[in-house]
N, C-alpha and C positions, 0 to 999 in steps of 0.2 A: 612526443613524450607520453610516457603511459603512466596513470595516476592508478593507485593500485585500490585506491577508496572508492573512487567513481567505479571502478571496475566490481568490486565485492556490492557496491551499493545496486547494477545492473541487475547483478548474480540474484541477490535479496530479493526486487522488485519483483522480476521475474516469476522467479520461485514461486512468491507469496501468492502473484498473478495466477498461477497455475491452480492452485492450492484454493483460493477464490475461485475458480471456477467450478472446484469439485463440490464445494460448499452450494454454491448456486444451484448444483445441479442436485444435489440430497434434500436441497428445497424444496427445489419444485417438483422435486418425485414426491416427495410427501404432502405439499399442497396442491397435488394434482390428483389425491385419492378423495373417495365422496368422503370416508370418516378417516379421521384422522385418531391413530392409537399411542396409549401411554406408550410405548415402546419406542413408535413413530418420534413421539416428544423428546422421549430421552435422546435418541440418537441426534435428534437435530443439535438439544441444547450441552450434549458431547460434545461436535462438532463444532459449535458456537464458540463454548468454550477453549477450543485449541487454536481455532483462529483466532479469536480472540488475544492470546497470549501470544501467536507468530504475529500479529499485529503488534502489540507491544515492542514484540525484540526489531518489528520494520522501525516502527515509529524511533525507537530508540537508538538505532545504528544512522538514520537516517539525519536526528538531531532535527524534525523537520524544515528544515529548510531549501529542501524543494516543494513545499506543500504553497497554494495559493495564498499571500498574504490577504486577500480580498476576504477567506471562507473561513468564521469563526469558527465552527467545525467540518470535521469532514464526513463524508457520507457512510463508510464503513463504521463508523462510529455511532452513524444509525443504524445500520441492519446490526452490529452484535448489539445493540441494544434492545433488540426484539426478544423480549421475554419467553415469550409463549406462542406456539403456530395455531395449539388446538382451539383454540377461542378467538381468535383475532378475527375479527370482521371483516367484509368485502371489503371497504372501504382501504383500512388500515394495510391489507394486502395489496392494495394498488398502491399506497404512498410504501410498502416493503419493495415495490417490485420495481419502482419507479429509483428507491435509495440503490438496488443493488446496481442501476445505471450509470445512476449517478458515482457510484464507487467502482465502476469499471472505466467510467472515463476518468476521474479524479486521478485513481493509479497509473492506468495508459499515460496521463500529462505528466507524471512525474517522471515514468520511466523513459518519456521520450524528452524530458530536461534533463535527465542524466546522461542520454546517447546523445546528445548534442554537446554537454561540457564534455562527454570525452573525443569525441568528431572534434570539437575546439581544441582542448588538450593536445589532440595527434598533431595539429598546428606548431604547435611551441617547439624550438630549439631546447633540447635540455643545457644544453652548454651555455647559451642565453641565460635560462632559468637558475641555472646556480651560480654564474655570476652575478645576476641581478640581488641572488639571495645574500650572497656574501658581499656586494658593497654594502646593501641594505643594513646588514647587520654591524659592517663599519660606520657607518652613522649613528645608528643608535648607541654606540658604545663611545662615540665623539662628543 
């Protein structure tokens, strides 16, 4: 049985996954220079900003409920929350470099809980599935 939501939700993950990585990598070219320029800034907090908002539209297609119920946030939610590259501190860049890990496995576990309920899904009989659906609905209407 193919669920067409797990399927578009793959599609998303993925994508975003990609798109994440382009971001990481405009990072680190800019905090791989000795001075870092207004210009430099703006492109990053550009970029911050679109991902930002392709995170919204994951977050929100997703309904999080593949996200760890353990993790009061998640780790994407701390790198776009990084205001500023030009000023930020060694420090602060090792806990920046340490989140963008952490939001590459966080993603990676979601996307591999969605290829697993659809691996589970290809299990189901559809013909099983809509009769279970329609007793189902017989009862509740008894």
């Amino acid at each position: 049985m193919i669920d067409k939501k797990i399927e578009q939700d793959i599609k998303a993950v993925a994508n975003f996954l990609e798109f994440w990585g382009r971001f990481h990598a405009i990072y680190n070219g800019i905090v791989s220079k000795s001075t870092i320029t207004k210009e430099d800034e703006e492109k990053f907090l550009e970029t911050k900003a679109m991902m930002a908002g392709k995170y919204a539209e994951l977050n929100k297609a997703l309904e999080l409920k593949y996200a760890p119920h353990s993790r009061l946030t998640d780790p994407v939610s701390d790198v776009l929350g990084l205001a500023s590259i030009r000023f930020v501190s060694e420090k602060n860049l090792k806990k920046a470099e340490d989140d963008w890990k952490d939001s590459f496995i966080f993603l990676n576990g979601i996307l591999e809980r969605l290829k697993n309920n659809k691996k589970r899904m290809g299990e189901f009989n559809p013909v099983g599935v809509f009769l279970k659906r329609l007793f189902d609905r017989k009862e509740v209407k008894s």
